[in-house]
C-alpha positions in Angstrom: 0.3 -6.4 -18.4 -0.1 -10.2 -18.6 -3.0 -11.0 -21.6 -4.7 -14.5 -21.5 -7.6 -15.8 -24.0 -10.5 -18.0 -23.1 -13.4 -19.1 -25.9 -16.3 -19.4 -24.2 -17.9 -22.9 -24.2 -21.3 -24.1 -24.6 -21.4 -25.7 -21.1 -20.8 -22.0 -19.5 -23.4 -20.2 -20.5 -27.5 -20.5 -19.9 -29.9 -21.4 -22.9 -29.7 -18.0 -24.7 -26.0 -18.5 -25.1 -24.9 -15.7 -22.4 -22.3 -16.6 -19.8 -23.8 -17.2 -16.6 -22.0 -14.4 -14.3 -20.5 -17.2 -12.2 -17.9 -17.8 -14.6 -16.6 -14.9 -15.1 -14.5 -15.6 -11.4 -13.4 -18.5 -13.4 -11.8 -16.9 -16.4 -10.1 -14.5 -14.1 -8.8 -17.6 -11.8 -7.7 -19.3 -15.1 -5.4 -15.9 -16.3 -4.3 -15.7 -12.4 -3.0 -19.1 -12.8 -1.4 -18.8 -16.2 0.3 -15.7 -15.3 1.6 -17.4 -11.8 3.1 -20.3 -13.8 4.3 -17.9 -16.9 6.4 -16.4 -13.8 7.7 -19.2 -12.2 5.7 -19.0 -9.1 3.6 -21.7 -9.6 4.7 -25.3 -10.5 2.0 -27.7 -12.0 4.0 -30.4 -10.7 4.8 -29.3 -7.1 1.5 -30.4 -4.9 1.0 -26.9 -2.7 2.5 -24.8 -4.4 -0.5 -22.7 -5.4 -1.0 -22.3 -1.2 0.7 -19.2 -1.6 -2.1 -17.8 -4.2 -5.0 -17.7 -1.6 -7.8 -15.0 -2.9 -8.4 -12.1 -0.2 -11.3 -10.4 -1.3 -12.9 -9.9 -5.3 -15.2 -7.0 -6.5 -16.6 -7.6 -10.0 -18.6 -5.1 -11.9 -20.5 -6.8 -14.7 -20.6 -4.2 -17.4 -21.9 -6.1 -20.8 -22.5 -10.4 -21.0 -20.0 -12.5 -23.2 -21.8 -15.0 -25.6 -21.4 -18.6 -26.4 -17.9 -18.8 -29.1 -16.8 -15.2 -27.6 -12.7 -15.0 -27.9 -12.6 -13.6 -23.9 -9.2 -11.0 -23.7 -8.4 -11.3 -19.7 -5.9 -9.0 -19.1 -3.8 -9.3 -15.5 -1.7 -6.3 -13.9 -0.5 -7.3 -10.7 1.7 -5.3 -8.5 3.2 -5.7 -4.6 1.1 -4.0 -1.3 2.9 -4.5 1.4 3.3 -8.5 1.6 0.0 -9.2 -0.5 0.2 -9.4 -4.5 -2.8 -7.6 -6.1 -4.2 -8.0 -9.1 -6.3 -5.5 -11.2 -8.3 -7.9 -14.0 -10.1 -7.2 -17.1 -11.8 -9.2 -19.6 -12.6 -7.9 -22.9 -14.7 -9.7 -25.4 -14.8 -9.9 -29.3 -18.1 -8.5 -29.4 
């Protein structure tokens, strides 16, 4: 299981300090790319080659808010279906 952190910033949340549900696609992008590159199938310096990442499908069940200065926990378990790479994600929060 791949683990990435994310604080949450003023900028993504609305004006009670909860993240606006929107991001949380985001955080999961950002561990989906960290893990990629932690791999070696992703190269920061290579134009393209993230083509091979394309997103399918996401389902996201919202199950308690993160708050503005929250330490996010994203953890990432990817395995192989057939030719596709799936990726089960979960983000935890300090709260």
């Amino acid at each position: 299981m791949y683990s990435h952190r994310h604080r949450v910033q003023y900028y993504e949340t609305d004006e009670m300090g909860i993240v606006h549900h929107s991001n949380y696609l985001r955080f999961c992008e950002e561990a989906r790319v960290s893990w990629a590159h932690s791999q070696g199938l992703l190269d920061y310096q290579k134009k393209g080659s993230a083509a091979l990442f394309a997103v399918y499908e996401t389902q996201v069940r919202h199950l308690r808010p993160a708050f503005f200065g929250d330490e996010i926990e994203v953890c990432l378990q990817a395995r192989l279906q057939g030719v596709r790479g799936v990726h089960a994600i979960q983000t935890l929060s300090s709260r």
